[in-house]
N, C-alpha and C positions, 0 to 999 in steps of 0.2 A: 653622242652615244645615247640617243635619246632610245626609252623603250629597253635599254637593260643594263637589269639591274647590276648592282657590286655584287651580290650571291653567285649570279648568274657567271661574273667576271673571276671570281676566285675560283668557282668549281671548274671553268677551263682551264686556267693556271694548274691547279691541283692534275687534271687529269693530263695537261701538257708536261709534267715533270712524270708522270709516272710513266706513262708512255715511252719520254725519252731515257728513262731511266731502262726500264725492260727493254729497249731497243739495244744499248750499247753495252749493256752485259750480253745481251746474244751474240755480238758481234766476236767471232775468232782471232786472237791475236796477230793473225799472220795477215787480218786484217784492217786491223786497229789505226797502223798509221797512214796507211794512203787514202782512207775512210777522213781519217782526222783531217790531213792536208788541203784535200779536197773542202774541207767543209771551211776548213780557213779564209779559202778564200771567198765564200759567201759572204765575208764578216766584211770584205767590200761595200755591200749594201747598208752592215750597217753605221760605215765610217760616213756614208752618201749621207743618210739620214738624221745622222748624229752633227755630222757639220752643219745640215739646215737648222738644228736646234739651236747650235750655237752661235749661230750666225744672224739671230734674231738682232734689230736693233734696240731692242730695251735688254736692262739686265734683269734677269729674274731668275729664277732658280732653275728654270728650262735653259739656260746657257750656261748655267752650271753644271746640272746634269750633263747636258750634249756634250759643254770640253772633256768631263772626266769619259763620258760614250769613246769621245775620237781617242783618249790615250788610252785607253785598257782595247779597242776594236785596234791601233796599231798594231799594239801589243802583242795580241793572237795573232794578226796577220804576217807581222815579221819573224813570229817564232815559227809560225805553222811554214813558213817557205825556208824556214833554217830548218826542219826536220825534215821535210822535203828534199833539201840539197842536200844533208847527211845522207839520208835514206838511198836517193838514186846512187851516190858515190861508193856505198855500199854493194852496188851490182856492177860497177866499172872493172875491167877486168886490170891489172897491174903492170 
């Protein structure tokens, strides 16, 4: 990351949360969860990425980080396809 700065890296963080933040209060209830699901399974990408982390062969704090990346990115991904299946089952008729 040659050429920029930590400033530079925090005022996108800063405007990356505010963004996401006014993004999903606009969002309507009715479409909150097939929004959320959908987005779960993006978090495939970053189970992909978090296992290259920790699958380094030295141990260093970046395969620290990555195992705790892979159990918290399961985490969403197996809840996000449990509200999922709740949700469809919810339109099934009886």
């Amino acid at each position: 990351m040659e050429g920029v700065s930590f400033l530079m890296l925090i005022y996108v963080f800063v405007l990356a949360i505010f963004v996401g933040f006014e993004l999903i209060t606009k969002v309507p209830p009715t479409l909150h969860t097939p929004l959320m699901s959908g987005s779960n399974a993006i978090s495939g990408i970053t189970i992909v990425g978090a296992i290259l982390s920790a699958g380094l062969q030295e141990f260093t704090i970046s395969t620290i980080l990555g195992m705790v990346a892979v159990i918290f990115a399961m985490i969403n991904v197996v809840g996000g396809f449990l509200v999922t299946d709740r949700m469809l089952k919810m339109f099934k008729k009886r």
